[in-house]
C-alpha positions in Angstrom: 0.0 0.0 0.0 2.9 2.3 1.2 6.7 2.2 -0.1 9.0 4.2 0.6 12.9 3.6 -0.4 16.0 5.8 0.4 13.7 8.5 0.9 15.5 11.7 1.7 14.3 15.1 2.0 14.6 18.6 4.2 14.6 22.6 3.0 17.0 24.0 0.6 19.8 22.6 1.2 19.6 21.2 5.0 18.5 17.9 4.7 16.2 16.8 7.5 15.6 13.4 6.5 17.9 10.5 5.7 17.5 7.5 3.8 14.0 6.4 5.2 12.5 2.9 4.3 8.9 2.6 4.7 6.7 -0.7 3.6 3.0 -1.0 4.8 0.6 -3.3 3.7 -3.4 -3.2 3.6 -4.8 -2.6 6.7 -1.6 -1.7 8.7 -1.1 1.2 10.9 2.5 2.7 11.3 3.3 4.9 14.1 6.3 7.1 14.3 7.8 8.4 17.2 10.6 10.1 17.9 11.6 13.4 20.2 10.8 16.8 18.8 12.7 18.0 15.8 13.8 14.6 14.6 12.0 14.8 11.0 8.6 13.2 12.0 6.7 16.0 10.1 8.9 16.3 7.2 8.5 12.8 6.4 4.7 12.9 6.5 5.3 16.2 4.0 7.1 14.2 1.6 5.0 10.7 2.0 1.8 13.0 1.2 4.2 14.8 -2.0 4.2 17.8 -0.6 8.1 18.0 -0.3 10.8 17.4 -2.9 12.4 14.2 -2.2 15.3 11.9 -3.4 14.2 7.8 -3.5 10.7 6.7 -4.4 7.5 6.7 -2.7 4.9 4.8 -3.9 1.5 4.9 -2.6 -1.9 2.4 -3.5 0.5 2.0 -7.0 0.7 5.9 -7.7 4.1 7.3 -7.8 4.0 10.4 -5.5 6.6 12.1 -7.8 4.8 11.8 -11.2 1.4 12.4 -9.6 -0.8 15.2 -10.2 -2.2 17.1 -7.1 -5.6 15.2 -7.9 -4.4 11.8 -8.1 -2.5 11.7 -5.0 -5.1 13.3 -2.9 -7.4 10.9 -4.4 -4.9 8.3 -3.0 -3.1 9.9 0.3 -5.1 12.4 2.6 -2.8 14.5 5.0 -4.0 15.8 8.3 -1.6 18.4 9.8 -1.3 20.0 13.7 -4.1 22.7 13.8 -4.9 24.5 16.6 -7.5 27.4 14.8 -9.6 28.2 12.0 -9.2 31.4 10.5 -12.7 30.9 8.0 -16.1 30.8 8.6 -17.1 27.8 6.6 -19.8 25.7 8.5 -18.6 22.4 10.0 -21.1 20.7 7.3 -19.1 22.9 4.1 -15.6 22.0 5.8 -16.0 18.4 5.6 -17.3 18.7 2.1 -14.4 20.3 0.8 -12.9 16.6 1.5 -14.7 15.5 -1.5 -13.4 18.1 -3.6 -11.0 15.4 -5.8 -14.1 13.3 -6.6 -15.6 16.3 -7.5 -16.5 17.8 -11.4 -17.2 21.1 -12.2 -15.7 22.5 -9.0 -16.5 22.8 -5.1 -20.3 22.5 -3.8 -21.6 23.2 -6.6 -20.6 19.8 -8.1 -21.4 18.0 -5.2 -23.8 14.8 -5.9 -26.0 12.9 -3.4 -23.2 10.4 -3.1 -20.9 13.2 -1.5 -23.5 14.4 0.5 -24.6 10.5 1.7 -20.7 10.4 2.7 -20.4 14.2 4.1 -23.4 12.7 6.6 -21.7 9.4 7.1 -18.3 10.9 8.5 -20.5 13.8 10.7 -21.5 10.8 12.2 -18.5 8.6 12.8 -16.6 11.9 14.5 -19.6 12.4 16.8 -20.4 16.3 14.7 -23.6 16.0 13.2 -25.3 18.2 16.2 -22.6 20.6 14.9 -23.3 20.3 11.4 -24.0 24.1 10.7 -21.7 25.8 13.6 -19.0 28.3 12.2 -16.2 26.6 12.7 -14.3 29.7 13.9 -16.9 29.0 17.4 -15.6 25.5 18.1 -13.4 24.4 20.4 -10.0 23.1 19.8 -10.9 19.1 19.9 -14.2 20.4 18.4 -11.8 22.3 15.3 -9.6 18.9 15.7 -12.3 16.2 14.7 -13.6 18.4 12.1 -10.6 18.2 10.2 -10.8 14.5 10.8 -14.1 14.2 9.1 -12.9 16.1 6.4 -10.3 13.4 5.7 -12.6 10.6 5.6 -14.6 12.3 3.1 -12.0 12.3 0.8 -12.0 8.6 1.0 -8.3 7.9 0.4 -6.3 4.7 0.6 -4.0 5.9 2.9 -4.2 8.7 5.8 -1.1 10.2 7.1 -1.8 11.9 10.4 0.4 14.5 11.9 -0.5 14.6 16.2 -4.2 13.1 15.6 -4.8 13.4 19.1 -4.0 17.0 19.5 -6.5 19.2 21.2 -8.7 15.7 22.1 -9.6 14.8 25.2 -8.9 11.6 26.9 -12.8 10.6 25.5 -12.4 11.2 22.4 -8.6 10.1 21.7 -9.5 6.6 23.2 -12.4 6.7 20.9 -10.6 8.2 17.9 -8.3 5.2 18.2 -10.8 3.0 17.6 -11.9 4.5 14.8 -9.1 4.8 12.8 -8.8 1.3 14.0 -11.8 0.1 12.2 -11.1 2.4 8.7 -8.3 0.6 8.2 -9.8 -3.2 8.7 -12.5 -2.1 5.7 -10.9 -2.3 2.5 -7.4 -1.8 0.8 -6.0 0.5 3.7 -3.3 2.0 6.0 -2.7 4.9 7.9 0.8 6.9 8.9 0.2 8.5 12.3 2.5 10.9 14.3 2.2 10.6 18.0 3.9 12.0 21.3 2.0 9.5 23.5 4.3 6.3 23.4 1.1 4.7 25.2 -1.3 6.2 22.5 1.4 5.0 19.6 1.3 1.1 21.0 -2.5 1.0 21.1 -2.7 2.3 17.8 -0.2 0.8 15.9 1.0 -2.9 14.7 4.2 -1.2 13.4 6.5 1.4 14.7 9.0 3.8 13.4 11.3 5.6 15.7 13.5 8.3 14.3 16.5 10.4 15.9 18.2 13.2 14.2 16.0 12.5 11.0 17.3 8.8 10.6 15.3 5.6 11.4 16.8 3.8 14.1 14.1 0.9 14.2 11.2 0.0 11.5 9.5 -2.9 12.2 6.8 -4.9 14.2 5.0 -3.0 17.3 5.6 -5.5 19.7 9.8 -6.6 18.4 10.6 -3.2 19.4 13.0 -3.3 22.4 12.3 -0.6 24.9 15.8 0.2 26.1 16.0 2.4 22.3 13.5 4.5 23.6 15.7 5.4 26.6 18.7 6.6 24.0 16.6 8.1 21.8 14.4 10.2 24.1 17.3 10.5 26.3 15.4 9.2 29.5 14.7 6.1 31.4 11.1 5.2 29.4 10.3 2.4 31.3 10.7 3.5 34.7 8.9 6.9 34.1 5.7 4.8 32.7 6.2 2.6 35.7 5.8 5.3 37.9 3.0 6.6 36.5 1.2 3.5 36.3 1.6 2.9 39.9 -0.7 6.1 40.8 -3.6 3.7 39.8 -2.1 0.6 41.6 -4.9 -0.3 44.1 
């Protein structure tokens, strides 16, 4: 579903990324961790062809390099950190501009009783459709936050790369958005890249992990083959002890 080989890429001149391997299969999910700075966000840049990059990346067969702009969003939806919305689009308009790459004839206006059926359809799954007509310059951050989520399902891609899908959510809704993209990937040809902070988070996600340091992959692999004593070199602390200590606030 996902390939990526020697991929390389940064800004100008710096490069940010090194030499990155990737390879996910239908209804994976790959999270990457990795301390701030390390080229997590890059990489998602250049996975979603947004970035120059040296190598290949090939995603549900397209080449990211040759594709147009259409194709690949028809194939790889990107959702980046946002805290704020700076337009007043309704929460209902905002998830339809998801479907704009199915779309003929341009945005709205084209939109057919399919796209509406699936506008509806992802209101639901992300818990919005009482919000279907707020501004979204009125809603809150995890409000703002599952919006944009909606808006990526209604693009109905093969693979979703998520940059800090948790941001803004409360502990409600990230246990439940978890499941979710749990279940979009077991229907159909699908994967999904996610960025995540929360090493806890990351493991319940994900059945494979990538952990990068100073834009280089130190492990690539199976979730539960990682050994835990890289996390204590690469985040430069003692991992396991600080989640055992926190852990043992809910020992009875």
């Amino acid at each position: 579903m996902l390939n990526a080989e020697h991929l390389s890429c940064g800004y100008g001149e710096k490069k940010i990324v090194r030499d990155v391997q990737i390879h996910l299969h239908a209804g994976e999910r790959l999270a990457i961790l990795g301390p701030n700075g390390c080229g997590k966000t890059t990489l998602m840049r250049a996975l979603a062809g947004l970035l120059p990059f040296e190598g290949t990346v090939t995603a549900a067969g397209l080449d990211m390099r040759r594709a147009s702009r259409k194709q690949a969003a028809q194939a790889v939806a990107l959702m980046t950190q946002m805290g704020s919305a700076d337009f007043g689009y309704s929460v209902y308009d905002t998830v339809m501009m998801g479907r704009y790459a199915h779309q003929r004839g341009g945005l709205f206006a084209g939109a057919s009783a399919e796209d509406r059926a699936i506008v509806e359809d992802c209101l639901s799954q992300t818990g919005l459709s009482d919000l279907r007509d707020q501004p979204v310059t009125q809603l809150s951050g995890g409000q703002l936050q599952r919006v944009f989520l909606a808006r990526v399902f209604a693009q109905q891609p093969s693979i979703i790369l998520l940059d800090e899908p948790t941001n803004h959510l409360d502990l409600q809704y990230q246990v439940e958005l978890i499941a979710l993209l749990k279940r979009w990937t077991s229907q159909g040809s699908r994967c999904i890249v996610g960025v995540l902070h929360d090493i806890n988070l990351a493991l319940e996600f994900a059945d494979r992990l990538l952990v990068m340091q100073d834009g280089c992959a130190r492990y690539e692999g199976p979730a539960d083959k990682l050994d835990v004593t890289l996390l204590q070199e690469v985040y430069g602390i003692d991992v396991r002890a600080w989640m055992q200590k926190c852990l043992s606030r809910w020992a009875e």
